[in-house]
C-alpha positions as CSV (number, residue, x, y, z in Angstrom):
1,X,0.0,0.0,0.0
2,X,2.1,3.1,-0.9
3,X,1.2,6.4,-0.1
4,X,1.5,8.9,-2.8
5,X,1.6,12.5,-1.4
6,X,-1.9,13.5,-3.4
7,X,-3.4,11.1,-1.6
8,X,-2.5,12.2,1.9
9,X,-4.5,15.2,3.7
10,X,-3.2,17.2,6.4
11,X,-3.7,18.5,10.0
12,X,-3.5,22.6,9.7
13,X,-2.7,22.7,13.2
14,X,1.0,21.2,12.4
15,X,2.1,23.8,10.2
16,X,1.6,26.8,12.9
17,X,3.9,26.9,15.9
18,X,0.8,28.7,18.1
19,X,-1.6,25.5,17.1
20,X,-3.3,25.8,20.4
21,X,-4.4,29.3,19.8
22,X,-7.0,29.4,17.5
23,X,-6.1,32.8,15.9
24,X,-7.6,33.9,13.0
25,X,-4.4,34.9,11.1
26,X,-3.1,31.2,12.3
27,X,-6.3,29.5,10.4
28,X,-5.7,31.4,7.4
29,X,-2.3,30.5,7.0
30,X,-2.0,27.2,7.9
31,X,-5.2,26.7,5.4
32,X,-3.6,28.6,2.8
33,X,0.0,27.4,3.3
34,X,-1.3,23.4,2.8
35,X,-3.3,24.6,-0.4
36,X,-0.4,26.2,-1.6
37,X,1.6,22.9,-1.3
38,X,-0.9,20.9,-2.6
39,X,-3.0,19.6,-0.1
40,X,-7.1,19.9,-0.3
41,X,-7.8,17.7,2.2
42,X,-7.9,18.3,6.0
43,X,-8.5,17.4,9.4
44,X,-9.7,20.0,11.3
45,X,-9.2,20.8,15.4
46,X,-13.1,21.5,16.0
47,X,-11.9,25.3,18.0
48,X,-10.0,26.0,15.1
49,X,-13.6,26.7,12.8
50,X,-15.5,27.3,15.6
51,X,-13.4,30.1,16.9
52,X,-12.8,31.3,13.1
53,X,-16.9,31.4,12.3
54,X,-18.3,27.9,10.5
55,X,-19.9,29.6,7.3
56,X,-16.5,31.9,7.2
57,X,-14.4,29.1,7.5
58,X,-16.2,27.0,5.5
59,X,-16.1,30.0,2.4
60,X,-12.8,30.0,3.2
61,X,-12.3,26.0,2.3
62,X,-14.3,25.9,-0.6
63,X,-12.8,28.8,-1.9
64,X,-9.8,27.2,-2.2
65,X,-11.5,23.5,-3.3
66,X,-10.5,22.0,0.0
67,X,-12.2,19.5,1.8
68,X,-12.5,18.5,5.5
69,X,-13.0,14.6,6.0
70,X,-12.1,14.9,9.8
71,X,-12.6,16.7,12.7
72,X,-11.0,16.6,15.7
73,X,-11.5,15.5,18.6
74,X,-14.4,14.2,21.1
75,X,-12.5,14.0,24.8
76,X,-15.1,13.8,27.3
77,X,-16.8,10.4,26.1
78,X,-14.3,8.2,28.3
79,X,-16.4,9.8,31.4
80,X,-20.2,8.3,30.6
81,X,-23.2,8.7,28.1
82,X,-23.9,12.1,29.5
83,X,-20.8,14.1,29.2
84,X,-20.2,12.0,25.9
85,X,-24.0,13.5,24.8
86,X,-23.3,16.6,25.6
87,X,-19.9,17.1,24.1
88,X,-21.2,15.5,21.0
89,X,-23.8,18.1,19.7
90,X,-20.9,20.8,18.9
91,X,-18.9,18.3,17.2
92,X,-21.1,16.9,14.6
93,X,-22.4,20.8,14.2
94,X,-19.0,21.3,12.9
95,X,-18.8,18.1,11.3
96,X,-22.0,18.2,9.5
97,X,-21.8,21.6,8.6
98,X,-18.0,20.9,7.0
99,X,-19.2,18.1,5.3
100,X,-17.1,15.6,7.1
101,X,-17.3,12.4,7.6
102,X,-15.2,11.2,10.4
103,X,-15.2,12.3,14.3
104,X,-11.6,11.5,16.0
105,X,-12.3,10.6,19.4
106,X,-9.8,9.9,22.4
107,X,-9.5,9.9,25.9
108,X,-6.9,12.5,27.6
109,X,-7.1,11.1,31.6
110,X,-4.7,9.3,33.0
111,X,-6.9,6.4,33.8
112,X,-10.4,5.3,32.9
113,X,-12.4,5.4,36.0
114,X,-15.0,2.9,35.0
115,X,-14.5,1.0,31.3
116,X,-18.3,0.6,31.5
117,X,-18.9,4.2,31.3
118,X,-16.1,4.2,28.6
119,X,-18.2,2.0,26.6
120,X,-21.5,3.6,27.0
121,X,-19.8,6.7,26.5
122,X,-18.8,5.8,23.2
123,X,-21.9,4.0,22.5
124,X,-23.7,7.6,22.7
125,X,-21.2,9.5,20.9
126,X,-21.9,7.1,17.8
127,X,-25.1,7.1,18.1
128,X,-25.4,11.0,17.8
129,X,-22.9,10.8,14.8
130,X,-24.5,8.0,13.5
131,X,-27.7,10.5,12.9
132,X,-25.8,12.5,10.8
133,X,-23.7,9.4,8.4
134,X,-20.7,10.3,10.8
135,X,-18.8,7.7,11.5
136,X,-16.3,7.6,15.1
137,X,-13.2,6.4,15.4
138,X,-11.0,6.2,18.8
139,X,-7.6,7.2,18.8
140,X,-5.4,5.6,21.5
141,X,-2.5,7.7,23.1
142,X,0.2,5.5,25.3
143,X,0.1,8.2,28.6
144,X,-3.6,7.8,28.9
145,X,-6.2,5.3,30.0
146,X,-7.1,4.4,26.7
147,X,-3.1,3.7,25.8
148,X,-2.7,0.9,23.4
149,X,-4.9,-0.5,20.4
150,X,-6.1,-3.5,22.5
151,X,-8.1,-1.2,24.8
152,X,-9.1,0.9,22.2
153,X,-10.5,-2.1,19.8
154,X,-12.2,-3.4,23.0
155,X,-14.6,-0.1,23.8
156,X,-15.2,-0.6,20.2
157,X,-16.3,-4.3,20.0
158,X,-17.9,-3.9,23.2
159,X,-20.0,-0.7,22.4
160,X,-21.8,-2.5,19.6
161,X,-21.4,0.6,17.2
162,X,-21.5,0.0,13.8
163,X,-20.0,3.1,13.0
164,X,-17.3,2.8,15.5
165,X,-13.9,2.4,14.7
166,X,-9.9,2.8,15.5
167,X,-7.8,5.9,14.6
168,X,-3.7,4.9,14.1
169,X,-1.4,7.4,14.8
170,X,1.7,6.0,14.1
171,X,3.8,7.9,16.8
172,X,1.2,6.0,19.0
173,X,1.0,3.0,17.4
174,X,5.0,2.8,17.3
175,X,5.3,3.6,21.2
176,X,2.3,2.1,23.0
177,X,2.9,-0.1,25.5
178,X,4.6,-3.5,24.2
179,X,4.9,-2.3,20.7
180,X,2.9,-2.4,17.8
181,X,0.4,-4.8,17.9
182,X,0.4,-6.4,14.5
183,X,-1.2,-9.5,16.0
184,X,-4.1,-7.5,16.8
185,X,-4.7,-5.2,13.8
186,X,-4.5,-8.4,11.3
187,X,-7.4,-9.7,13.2
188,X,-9.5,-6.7,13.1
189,X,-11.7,-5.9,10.3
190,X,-10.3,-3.4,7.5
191,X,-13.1,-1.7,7.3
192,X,-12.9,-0.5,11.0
193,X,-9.8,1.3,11.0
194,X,-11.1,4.6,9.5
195,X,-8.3,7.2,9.9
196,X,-4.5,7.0,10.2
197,X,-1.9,10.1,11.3
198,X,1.3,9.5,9.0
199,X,4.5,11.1,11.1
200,X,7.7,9.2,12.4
201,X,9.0,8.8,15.8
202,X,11.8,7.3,17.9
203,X,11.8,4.4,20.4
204,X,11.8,5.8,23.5
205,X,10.7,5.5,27.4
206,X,9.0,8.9,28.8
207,X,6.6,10.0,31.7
208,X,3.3,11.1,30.7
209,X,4.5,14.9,30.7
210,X,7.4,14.1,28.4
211,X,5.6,11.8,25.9
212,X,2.8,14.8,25.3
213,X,5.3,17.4,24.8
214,X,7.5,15.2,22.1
215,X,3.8,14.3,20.7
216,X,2.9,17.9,20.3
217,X,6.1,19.2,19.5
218,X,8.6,17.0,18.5
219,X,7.6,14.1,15.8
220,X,9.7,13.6,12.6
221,X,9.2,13.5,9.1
222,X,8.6,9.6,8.1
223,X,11.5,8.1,7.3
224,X,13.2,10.0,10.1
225,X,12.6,8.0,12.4
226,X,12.4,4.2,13.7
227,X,8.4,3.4,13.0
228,X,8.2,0.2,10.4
229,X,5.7,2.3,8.5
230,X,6.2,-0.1,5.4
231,X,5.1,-3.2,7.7
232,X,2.3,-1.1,8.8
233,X,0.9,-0.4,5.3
234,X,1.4,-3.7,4.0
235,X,-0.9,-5.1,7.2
236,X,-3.7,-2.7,6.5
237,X,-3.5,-3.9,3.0
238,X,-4.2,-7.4,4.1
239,X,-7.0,-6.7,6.1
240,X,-8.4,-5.2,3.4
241,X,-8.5,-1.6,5.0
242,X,-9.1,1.3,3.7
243,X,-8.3,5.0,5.7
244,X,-8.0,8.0,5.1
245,X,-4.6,9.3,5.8
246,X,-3.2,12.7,6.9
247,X,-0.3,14.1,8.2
248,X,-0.2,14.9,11.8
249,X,4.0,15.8,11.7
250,X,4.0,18.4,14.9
251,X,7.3,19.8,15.1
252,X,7.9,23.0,16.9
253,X,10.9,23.6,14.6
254,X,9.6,23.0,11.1
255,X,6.5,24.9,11.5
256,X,8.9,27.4,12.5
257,X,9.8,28.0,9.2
258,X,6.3,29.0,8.0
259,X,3.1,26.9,6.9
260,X,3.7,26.8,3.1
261,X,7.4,25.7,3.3
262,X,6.4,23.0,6.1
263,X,4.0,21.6,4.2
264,X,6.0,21.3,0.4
265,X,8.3,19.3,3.0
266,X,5.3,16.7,3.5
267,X,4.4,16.9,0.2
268,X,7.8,15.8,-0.5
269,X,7.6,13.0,1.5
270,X,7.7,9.5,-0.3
271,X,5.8,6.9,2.0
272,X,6.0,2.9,1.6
């Protein structure tokens, strides 16, 4: 399965150092800057449009012919039905109104209180998606309680959602406790993984604190790094899967350098 770089979208967020602010002048670029390089597809932080306006942003995309196939990301679900309810309605607002199909969803505590909840939690986030065609999909981070793809594919089995499904980071995937699975994903269906973040890390041991500052500041380019993303890409291809795929490269340094130029350097990149 090799990735060709018109075939990748992009996270906006990456190519701005300040990605946490949601700035107007920081939504322009970034948009602008990935068009410029190529991109037309992208997956957006929810704040990001919210903050900017929905109808401007959404001028804004299909003024420049791009497309929005995520958005990111439901954090409350982990805690219960209600919070996961309540969180829900703004996100597939944005979602609907940006014409995406995909919801990122993951969990951001340090342990999951009651897996129960979890489940029902995720149960009623994709059953308000599912009103709307949205599809959900749960994105496991290794310092949280949702911190490998085993616990991640289990809320998902376990909620009954058809429309539920995984979302592989490969920073995450590469560094989750024990390693990737590989095991696993080949016995998971292919049409469950719905979304996978392209980037490169190294193999490492960090606390919590450390692992999501390097996560949100210091990932590399693939290639750059020691994730096996060919063995990856040849295991979705037997399982038949088929993602959508986006860059989600943060690096404080190469945003740096502006949105336009960081993103010709993804666009450069040659995958599998």
């Amino acid at each position: 399965m090799p990735l060709r770089s018109d075939t990748i979208g992009v996270c906006p967020a990456i190519l701005v150092p300040d990605h946490l602010t949601p700035r107007d002048e920081s939504f322009e670029g970034a948009v602008r800057g990935a068009v410029a390089a190529g991109f037309d597809a992208f997956s957006l932080w929810s704040f990001w449009p919210t903050a900017y306006g929905i109808e401007r942003a959404r001028d804004l995309l299909d003024s420049l012919g791009a497309t929005v196939p995520a958005v990111e990301a439901a954090t409350q679900w982990a805690r219960g039905p209600e919070r996961a309810t309540a969180e829900a309605a703004g996100l597939v607002t944005v979602a609907t109104q940006l014409g995406s199909h995909t919801i990122a969803a993951c969990c951001l505590e340090p342990d999951i209180e009651s897996f129960g909840d979890a489940v029902a939690g995720f149960r009623a986030l994709c059953d308000a998606a599912g009103e709307h065609d949205v599809r959900v999909c749960i994105e496991f981070l290794p310092c949280t309680g949702m911190a490998d793809l085993a616990t991640a594919w289990r809320v998902v089995e376990e909620s009954g959602a058809a429309n539920g499904g995984i979302l592989l980071d490969m920073m995450h995937w590469h560094r989750q406790p024990g390693g990737p699975d590989v095991a696993l994903l080949e016995r998971i269906p292919g049409d469950r993984i719905h979304y996978v973040q392209v980037c490169d890390t190294v193999t490492a041991d960090a606390e919590p604190g450390a692992y999501m500052e390097e996560a949100m500041g210091d990932r590399r380019l693939p290639g750059d790094g020691d994730v096996d993303i060919a063995r990856l890409l040849s295991t979705l291809e037997r399982i038949d899967a088929d993602p959508w795929f986006a860059y989600e490269v943060f690096n404080q340094q190469l945003a740096g350098e502006g949105a336009e130029t960081m993103a010709s350097r993804l666009a450069a990149c040659r995958i599998g």
